[in-house]
Legacy VTK file of the C-alpha trace (Angstrom):
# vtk DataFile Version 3.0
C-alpha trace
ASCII
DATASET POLYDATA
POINTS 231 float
38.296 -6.495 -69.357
36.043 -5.334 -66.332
32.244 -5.595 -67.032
29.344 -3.209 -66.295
28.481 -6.424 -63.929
31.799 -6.578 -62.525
32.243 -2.710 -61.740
28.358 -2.565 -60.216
28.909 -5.449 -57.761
32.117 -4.078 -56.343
30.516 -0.967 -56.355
27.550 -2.415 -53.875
29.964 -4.561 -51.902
31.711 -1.234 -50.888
28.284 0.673 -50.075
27.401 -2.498 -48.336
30.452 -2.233 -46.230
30.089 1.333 -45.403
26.072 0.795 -44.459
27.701 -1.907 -42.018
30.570 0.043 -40.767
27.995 3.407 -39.484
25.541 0.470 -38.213
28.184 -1.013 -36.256
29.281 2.200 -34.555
26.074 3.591 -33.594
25.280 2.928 -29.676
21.320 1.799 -29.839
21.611 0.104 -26.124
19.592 1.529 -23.772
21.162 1.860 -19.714
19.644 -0.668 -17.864
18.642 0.457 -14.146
19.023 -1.860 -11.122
16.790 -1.281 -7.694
18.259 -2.293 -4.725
16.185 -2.780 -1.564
12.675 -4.260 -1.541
10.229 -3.502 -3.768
7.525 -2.255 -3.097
9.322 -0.619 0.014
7.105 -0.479 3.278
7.591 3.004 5.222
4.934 3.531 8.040
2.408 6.529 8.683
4.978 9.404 9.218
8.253 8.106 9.249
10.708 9.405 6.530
11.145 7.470 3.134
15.087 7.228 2.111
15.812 5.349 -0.875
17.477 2.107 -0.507
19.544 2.396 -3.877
20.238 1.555 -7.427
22.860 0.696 -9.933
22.868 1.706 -13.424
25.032 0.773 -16.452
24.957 0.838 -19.816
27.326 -0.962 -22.484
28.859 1.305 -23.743
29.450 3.698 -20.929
29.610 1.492 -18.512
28.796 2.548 -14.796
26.214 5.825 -15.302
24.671 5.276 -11.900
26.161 8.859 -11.006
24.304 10.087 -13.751
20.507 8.485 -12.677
18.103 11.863 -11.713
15.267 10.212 -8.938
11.532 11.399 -8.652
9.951 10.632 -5.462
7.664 14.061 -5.592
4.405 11.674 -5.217
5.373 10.104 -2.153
3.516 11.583 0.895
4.440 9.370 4.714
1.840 11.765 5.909
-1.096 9.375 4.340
-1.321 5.767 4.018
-0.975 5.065 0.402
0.517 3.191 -2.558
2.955 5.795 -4.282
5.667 5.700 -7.071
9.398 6.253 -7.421
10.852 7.447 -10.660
14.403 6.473 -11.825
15.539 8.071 -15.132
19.214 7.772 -16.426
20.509 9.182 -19.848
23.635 8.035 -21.534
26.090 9.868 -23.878
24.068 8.505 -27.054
20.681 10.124 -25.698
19.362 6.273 -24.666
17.341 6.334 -21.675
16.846 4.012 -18.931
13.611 4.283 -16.660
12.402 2.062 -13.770
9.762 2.794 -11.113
9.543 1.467 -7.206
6.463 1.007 -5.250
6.307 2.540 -1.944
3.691 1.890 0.535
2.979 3.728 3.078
1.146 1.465 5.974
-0.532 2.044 8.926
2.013 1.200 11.487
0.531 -1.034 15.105
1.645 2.618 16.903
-0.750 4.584 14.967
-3.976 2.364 15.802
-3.127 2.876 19.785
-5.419 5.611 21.326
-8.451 6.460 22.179
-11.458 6.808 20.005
-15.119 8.287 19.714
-16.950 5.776 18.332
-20.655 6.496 16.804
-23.207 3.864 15.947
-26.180 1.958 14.408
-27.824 -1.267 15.439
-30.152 -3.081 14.513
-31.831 -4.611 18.048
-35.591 -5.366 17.145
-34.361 -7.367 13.968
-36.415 -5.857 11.277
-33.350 -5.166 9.178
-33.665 -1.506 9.480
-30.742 -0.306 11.917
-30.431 3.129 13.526
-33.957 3.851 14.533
-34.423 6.601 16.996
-37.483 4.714 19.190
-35.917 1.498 19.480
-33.705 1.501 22.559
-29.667 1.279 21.893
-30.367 0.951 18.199
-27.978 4.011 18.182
-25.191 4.434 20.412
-22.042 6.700 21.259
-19.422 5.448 23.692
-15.417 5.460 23.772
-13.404 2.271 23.298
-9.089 2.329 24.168
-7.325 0.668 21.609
-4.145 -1.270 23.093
-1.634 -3.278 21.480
-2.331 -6.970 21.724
0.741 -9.899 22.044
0.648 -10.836 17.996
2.328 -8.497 15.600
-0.705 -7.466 14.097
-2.813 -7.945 17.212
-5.031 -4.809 18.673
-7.381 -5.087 21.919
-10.262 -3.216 22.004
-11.404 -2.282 25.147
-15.329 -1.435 25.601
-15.945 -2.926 22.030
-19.533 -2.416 21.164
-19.742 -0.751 24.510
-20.153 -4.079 25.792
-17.356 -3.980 28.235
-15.302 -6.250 26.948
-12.274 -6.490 25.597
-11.905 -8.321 21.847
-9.002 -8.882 19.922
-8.711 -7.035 16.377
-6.085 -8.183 14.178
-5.000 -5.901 11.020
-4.213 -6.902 7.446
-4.044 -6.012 3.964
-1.534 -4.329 2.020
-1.793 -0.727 4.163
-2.410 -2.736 7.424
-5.468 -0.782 6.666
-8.282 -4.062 6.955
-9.549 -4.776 10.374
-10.745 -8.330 11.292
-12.594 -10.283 13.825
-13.387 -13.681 12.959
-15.490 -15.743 15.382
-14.015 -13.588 18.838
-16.252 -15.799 22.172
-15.991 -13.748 25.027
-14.394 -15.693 27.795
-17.063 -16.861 30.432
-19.656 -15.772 27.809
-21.629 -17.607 24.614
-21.276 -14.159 22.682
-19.270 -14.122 19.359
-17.947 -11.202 17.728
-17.400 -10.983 13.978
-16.166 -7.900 12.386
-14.478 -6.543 9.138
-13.629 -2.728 9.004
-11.533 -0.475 6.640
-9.617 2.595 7.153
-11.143 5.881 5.891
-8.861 8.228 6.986
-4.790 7.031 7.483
-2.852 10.265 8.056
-0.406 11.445 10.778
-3.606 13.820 12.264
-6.798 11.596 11.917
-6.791 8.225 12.182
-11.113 7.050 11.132
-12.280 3.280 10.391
-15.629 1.902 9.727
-16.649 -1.127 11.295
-19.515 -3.402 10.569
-20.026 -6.196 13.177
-22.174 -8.624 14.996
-22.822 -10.167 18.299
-24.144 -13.152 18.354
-25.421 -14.931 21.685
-27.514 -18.403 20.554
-29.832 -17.821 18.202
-29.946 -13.801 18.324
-27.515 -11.763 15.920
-27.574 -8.444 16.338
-25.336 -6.350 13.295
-23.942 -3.053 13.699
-22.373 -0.438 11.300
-19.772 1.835 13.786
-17.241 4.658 12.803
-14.276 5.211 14.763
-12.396 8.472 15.138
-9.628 8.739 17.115
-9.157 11.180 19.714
LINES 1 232
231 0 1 2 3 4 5 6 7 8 9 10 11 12 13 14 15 16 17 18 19 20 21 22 23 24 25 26 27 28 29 30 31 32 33 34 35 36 37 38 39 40 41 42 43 44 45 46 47 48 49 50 51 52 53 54 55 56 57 58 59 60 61 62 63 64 65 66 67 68 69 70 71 72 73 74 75 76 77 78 79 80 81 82 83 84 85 86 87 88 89 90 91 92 93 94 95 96 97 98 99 100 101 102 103 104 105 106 107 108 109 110 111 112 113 114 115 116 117 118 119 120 121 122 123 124 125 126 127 128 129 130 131 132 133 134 135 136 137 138 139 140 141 142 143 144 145 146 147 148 149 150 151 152 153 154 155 156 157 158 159 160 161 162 163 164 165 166 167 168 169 170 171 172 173 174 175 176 177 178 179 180 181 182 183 184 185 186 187 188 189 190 191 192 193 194 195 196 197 198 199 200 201 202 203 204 205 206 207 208 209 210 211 212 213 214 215 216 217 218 219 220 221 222 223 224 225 226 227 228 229 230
């Protein structure tokens, strides 16, 4: 004879195996996106961004990479920048896969090249206060040509400080957007140049820097604060 025992275990054995059965079946696995290409992906200053790719599968639909919808509505090649690619696949469960790209958008060694109306402030009598109007070249407006130098990341500026000389500028950073000199001597001279700058403005119709430097000649330093803006 069957017990109440008996009957209620087989009973839960039964439910268990149904529970497992509709677990088993359901597709919980989300589709799992693969870039190809670098990332972050380097474009410079105004050329076009094309994306270099992706896969996309998932395990139980396999290859959905047909299916992957791409958002690249923030990226602007018109304006230096760090911007962000979307990737969002769905598969026939209603699991989605997302994964993002960084694109940067640098300032390519073409776009420094020109010509450029550079205004600024010295300080020449060394009481720490630059820019005053009755203390002779204390403020300054001049031209300098911008050339490209023999290194990859190499610029010559020609008439720097309006000193007529040329000095080597070398960009870096992440944008190519930081401007360095580091200890420049003047050939024939004993003047040294230092200089760090920053882009203000990186897009395809103004190019502007900053750039705060010194010359140095013995014991006299003389620091400047100059803006460039290309013409």
């Amino acid at each position: 004879m069957k017990t109440k025992i008996s009957v209620l275990s087989l009973a839960l054995i039964a439910m268990g195996g149904m529970f497992l059965t509709s677990c088993g079946g359901e597709d919980l696995s989300t589709p799992v996106i693969v870039l190809e290409g670098d990332d972050p992906f380097i474009v410079e200053l105004g050329d076009t961004y094309t994306d270099p790719g992706f896969t996309a599968t998932d395990d139980e639909d396999g290859d959905v990479s047909a299916n992957v919808t791409i958002d690249d509505s923030d990226v602007d090649t018109e304006e230096i920048g760090e911007y962000t690619v979307e990737y969002s696949v769905t598969d026939e469960a209603g699991n989605v896969g997302t994964a993002t790209r960084t694109v940067r958008v640098v300032m390519g060694k073409s776009d420094y090249l020109g010509v450029y109306q550079v205004h600024e402030v010295c300080d020449m009598d060394g009481d720490g206060v630059l820019g005053e109007a009755d203390v002779d070249f204390e403020i300054n407006d001049y031209t300098v040509t911008v050339t490209s130098g023999g290194d990859e990341n190499e610029l010559l500026f020609d008439n720097f400080g309006a000193y007529e000389v040329i000095v080597p500028v070398y960009f870096e950073g992440d944008l190519n957007e930081l401007l360095v000199v580091d200890d420049y001597m003047v050939p024939g001279t004993t003047t040294y140049f230092n200089a760090d700058g920053e882009i203000t403005s990186g897009t395809t119709s103004a190019i502007e820097f900053d750039l705060n430097y010194s010359a140095q000649d013995g014991a006299d330093i003389i620091p400047c604060e100059a803006t460039f803006e290309k013409l």
